[in-house]
C-alpha positions in Angstrom: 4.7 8.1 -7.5 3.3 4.8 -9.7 6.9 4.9 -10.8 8.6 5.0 -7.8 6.1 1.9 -6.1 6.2 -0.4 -8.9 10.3 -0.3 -8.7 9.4 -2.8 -5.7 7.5 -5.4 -6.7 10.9 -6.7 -8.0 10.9 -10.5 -8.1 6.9 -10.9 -7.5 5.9 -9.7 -11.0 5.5 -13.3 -11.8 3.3 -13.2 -9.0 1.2 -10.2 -9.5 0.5 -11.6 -13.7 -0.3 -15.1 -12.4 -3.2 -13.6 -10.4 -5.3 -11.5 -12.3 -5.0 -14.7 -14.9 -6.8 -16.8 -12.5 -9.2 -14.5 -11.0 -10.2 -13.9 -14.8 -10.4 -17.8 -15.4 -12.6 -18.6 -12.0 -14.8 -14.9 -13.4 -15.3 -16.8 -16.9 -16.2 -20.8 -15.2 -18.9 -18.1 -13.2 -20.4 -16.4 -16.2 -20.6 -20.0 -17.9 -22.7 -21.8 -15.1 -26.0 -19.8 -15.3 -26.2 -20.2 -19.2 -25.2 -24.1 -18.2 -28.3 -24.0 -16.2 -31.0 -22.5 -18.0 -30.3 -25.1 -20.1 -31.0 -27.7 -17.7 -34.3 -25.9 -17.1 -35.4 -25.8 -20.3 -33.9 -28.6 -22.5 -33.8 -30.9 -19.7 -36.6 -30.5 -16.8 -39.0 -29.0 -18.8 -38.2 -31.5 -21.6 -37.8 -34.9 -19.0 -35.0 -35.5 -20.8 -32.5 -37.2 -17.4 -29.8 -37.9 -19.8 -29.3 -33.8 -21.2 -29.5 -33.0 -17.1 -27.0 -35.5 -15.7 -24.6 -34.5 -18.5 -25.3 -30.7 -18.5 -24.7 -31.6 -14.4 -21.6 -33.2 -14.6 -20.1 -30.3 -16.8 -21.4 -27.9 -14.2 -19.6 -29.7 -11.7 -16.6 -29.8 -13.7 -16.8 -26.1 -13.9 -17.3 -25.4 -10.6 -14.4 -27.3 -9.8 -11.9 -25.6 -12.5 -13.5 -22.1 -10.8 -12.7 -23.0 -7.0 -9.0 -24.2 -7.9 -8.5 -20.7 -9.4 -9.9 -18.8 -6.9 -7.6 -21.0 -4.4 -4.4 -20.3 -7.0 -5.4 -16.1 -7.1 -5.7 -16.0 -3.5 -2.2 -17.7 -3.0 -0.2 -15.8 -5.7 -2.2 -12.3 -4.6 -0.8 -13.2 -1.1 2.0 -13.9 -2.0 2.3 -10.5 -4.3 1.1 -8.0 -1.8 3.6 -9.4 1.2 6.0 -9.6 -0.9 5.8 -6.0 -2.8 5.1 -4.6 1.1 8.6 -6.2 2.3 10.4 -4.4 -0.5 9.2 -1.3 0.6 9.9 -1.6 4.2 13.5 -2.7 3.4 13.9 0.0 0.4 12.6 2.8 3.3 15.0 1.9 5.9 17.9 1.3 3.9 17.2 5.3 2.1 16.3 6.5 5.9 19.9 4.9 7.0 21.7 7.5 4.5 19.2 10.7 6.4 20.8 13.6 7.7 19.4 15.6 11.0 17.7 17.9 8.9 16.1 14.8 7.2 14.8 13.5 9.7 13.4 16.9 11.2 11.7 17.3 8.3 9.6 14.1 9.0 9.7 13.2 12.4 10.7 9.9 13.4 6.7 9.4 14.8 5.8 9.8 11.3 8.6 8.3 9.6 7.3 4.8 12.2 4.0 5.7 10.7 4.9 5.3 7.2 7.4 2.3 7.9 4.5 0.3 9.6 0.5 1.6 8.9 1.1 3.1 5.8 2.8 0.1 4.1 -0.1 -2.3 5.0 -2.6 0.1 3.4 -0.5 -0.5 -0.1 -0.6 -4.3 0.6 -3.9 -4.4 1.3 -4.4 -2.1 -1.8 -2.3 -4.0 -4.1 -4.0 -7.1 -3.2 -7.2 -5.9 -3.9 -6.4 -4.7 -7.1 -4.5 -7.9 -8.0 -7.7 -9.4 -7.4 -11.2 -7.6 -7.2 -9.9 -5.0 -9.1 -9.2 -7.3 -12.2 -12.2 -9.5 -11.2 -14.6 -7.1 -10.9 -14.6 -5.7 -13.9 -14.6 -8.9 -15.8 -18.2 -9.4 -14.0 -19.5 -6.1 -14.5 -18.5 -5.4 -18.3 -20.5 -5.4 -21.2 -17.8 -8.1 -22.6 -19.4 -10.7 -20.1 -22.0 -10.4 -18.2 -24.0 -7.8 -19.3 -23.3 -9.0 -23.1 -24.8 -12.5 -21.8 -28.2 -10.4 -20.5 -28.8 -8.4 -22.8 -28.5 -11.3 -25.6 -31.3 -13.2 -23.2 -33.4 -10.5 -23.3 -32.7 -6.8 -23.9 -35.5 -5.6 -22.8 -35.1 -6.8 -18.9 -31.3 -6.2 -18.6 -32.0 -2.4 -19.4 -33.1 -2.8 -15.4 -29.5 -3.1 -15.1 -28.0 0.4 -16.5 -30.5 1.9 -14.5 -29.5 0.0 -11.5 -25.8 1.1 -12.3 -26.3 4.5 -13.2 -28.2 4.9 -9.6 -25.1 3.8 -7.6 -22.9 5.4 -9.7 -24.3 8.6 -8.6 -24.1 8.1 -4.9 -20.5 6.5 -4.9 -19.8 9.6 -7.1 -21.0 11.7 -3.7 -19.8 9.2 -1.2 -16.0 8.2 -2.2 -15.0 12.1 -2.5 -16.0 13.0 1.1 -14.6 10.1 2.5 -11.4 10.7 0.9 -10.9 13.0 2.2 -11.2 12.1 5.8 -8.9 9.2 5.3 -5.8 11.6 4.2 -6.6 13.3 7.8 -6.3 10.4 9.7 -3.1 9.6 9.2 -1.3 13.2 10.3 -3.2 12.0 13.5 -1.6 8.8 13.5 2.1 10.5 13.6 0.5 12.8 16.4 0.2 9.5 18.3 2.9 7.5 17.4 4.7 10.3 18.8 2.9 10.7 22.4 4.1 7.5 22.6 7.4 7.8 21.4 8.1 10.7 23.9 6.3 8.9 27.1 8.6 5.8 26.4 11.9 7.2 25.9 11.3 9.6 28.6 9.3 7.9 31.0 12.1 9.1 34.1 11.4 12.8 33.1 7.7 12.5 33.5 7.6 10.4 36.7 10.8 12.9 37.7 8.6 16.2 36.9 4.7 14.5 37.7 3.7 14.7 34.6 1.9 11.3 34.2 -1.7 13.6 33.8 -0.4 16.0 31.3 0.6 12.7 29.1 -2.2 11.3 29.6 -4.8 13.1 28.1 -2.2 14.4 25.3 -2.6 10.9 24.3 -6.3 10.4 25.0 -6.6 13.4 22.7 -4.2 12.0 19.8 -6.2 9.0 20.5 -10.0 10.5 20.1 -8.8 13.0 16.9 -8.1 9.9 15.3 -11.4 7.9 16.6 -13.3 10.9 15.2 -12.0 11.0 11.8 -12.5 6.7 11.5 -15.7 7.8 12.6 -16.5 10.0 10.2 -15.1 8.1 7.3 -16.8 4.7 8.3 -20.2 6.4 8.7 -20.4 7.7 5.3 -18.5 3.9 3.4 -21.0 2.0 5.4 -24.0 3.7 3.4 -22.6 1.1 0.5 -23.9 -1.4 1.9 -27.9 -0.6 2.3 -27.4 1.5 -0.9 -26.6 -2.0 -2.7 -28.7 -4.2 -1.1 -31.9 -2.0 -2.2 -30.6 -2.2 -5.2 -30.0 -5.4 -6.0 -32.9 -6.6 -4.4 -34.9 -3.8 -6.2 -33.5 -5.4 -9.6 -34.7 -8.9 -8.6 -37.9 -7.7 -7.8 -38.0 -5.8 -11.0 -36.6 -9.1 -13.2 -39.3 -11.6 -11.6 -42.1 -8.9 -12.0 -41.6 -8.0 -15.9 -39.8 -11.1 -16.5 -42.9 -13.7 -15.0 -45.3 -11.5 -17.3 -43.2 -12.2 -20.4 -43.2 -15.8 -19.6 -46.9 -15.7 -19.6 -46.6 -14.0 -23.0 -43.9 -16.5 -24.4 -41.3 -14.2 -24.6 -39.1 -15.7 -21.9 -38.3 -19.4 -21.1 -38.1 -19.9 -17.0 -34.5 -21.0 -18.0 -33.2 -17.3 -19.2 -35.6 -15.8 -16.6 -33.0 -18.3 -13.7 -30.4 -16.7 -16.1 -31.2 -13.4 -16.1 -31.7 -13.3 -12.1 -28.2 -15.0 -11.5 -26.6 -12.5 -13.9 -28.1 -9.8 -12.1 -26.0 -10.8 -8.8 -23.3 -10.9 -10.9 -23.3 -7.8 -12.3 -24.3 -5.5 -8.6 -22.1 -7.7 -6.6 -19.4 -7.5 -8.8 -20.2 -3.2 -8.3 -20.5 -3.6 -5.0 -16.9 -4.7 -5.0 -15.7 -1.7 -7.4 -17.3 0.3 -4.4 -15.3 -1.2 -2.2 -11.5 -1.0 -4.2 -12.4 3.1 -4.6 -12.6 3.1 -1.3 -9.7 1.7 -0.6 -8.1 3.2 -3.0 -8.9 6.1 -1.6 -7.8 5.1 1.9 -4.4 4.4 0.5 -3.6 7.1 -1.8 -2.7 9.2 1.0 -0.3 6.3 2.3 1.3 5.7 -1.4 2.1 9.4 -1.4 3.4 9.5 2.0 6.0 6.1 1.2 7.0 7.4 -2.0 7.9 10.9 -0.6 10.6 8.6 2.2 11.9 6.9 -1.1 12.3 9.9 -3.1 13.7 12.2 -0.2 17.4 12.8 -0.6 20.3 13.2 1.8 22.2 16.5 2.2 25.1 14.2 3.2 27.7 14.2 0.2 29.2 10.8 -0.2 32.8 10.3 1.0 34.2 9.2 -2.1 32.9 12.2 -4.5 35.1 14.2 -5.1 35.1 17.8 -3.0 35.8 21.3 -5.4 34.5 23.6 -3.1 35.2 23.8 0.4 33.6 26.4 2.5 36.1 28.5 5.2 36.0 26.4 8.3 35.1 23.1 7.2 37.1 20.0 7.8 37.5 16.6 5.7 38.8 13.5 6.6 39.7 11.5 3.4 40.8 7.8 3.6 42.4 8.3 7.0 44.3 6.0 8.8 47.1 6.4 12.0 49.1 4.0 14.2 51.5 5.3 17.1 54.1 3.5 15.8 55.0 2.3 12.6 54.8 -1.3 13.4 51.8 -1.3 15.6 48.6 -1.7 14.5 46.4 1.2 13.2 43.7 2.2 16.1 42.3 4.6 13.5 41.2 2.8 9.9 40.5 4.5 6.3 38.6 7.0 8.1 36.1 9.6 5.6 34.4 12.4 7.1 32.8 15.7 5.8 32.5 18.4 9.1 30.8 21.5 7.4 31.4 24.9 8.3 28.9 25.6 11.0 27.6 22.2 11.8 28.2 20.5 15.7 29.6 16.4 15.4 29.6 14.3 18.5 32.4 11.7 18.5 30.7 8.8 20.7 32.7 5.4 21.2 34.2 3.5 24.2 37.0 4.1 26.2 40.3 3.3 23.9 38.5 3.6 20.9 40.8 6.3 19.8 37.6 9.5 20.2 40.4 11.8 21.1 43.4 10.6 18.5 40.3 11.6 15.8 40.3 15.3 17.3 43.8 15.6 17.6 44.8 14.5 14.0 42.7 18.2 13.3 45.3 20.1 15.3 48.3 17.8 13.7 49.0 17.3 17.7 49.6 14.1 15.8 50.4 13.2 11.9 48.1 10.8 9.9 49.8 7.5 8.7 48.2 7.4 5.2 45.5 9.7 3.4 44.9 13.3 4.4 42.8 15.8 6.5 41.8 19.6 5.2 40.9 22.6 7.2 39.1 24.8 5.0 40.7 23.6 2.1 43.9 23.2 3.1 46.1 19.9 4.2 47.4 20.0 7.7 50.1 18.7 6.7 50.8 21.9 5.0 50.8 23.4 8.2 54.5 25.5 9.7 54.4 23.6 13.0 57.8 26.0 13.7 55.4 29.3 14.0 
């Protein structure tokens, strides 16, 4: 399925590596600015030295500025990505649904195949997006390698408040993200129930004002439209616990910091610098899980539409192609190959390098306007008339071949 996706992203790969590299850049000018300003605290307040402030100040500044132009550059080329990767496979859907038989089709519905085309593929941009950049940024904020490296060389002692802290909303994500996976793959066989009460009630609108059956179509679609209300429901009721969950938390944490860390001050163990340090690390670090909590659940909510695209991309016609070659031809079937006929010789052909495959058993409507030659088509079957160039089987054998005499 990864395999099949990825195929689209196509000409935005540049894209899609230019914006994890930012993200990581404006993640790295963020870890740098608390250690910047505990050092303002304590080698510049404390010591009344203005000189180490206004320089330490200015580089903050500087920093600050590098971060916001990489956040601004991330959020462009992430755009830029995710549109981009979602037009691909809008365009790569339609042109395989062009090549789908009947029984294709049937198989999906065209509700559902609307569905995919349309809601699914905006879950994957919004989903490939995120991963472009929360997924690669959040990470960078929550790993040992950076933020929690930085604590835990302030003071080890006080950042073990952190693994705690993680470890806690590991465990209710770990009950939360499952559940509400699970709801989101429901929703959206309810959104092909809709898409097609709509479908039906516009392209046969005259049958149900014909027959009175503007009631009956309206509650079908008042139903469609509550299954899926209920479901949302469901699903939003148990991703908005996140939210309180990380607030006590990370409130809990800073309570927990300035408690133990204000005693350790008093005891000369901490400088109020680190303590500054240590709080704005903290932020860092449950903010930056707060956001993982968010990408599962995303993730979540669009692994049920990656799998639905992918199965569109992968499906295969039962329509052979015109130019293979046929071997086998069942009793009954017909083939047009490469046809073309005029009424005269010198006129001009109202029938051009025509390929068909009619197999045995299957019903073909022959739609066109008047003069468009619907009837010289059927006749060139019976050889009521003779094909100017290529040929035409009947179960395997030419017309042409037939004894017009008997």
């Amino acid at each position: 399925m990864l395999k099949v996706l990825g195929a689209q992203i196509k000409e935005f790969k540049k894209d899609s590596i230019l914006t994890p590299v930012f993200m990581i850049l404006e993640v790295i000018m963020e870890m740098i600015i608390p250690l910047l300003m505990a050092s303002i605290i304590d080698d510049g307040v404390n010591a009344g030295n203005l000189n180490h402030i206004y320089k330490i100040g200015g580089l903050m500044i500087v920093m600050a500025l590098i971060g916001l132009w990489a956040g601004l550059m991330g959020a462009k080329y992430g755009a830029r990505a995710s549109t981009g990767f979602a037009r691909n496979l809008r365009k790569a859907m339609f042109e395989n649904i062009q090549t789908y038989s009947f029984s294709n089709i049937d198989k999906y519905s065209t509700s559902s195949l609307i569905t995919r085309l349309t809601t699914d593929v905006t879950n994957i941009q919004n989903a490939y997006q995120m991963i472009l950049r929360m997924c690669m940024r959040a990470p960078f904020s929550l790993s040992m390698i950076i933020a929690m490296v930085m604590a835990f060389s302030i003071n080890a002692r006080l950042a073990s408040i952190y693994l705690v802290a993680v470890l806690f909303l590991a465990v209710c994500l770990a009950f939360i993200i499952p559940k509400a996976n699970q709801y989101f793959r429901q929703v959206f066989e309810k959104y092909d129930d809709l898409n097609a009460s709509v479908q039906e009630n516009v392209s046969a609108i005259r049958v149900v004002k014909a027959y009175v059956r503007e009631d009956y179509e309206k509650d079908k679609f008042a139903k469609a439209n509550q299954n899926i209300y209920n479901m949302f429901l469901k699903a939003e009721k148990l991703v908005v616990i996140n939210m309180p969950l990380m607030m006590v938390t990370v409130y809990g944490c800073i309570l927990l910091i300035s408690w133990f860390g204000a005693k350790t001050i008093v005891a000369g163990g901490l400088t109020t610098g680190e303590m500054m340090s240590l709080l704005a690390y903290c932020m860092n670090i449950l903010m930056s899980l707060m956001m993982v909590s968010m990408i599962f659940v995303m993730l979540s909510m669009s692994y049920a539409s990656a799998k639905r695209i992918s199965e569109v991309l992968t499906e295969q016609t039962d329509l052979r192609n015109p130019e293979d070659p046929v071997t086998e031809v069942k009793d009954g079937s017909i083939l047009f190959r490469n046809v073309s006929f005029a009424y005269n010789k010198d006129s001009k052909p109202v029938l051009n390098d025509i390929s068909l495959d009619i197999h045995s058993g299957e019903t073909i409507g022959i739609i066109g306007g008047t003069g468009s030659a619907k009837t010289s088509l059927v006749n060139l079957i019976s050889r009521l008339y003779d094909v100017t160039s290529g040929c035409v089987k009947v179960g395997g054998e030419d017309v042409r071949s037939y004894d017009l005499e008997t």
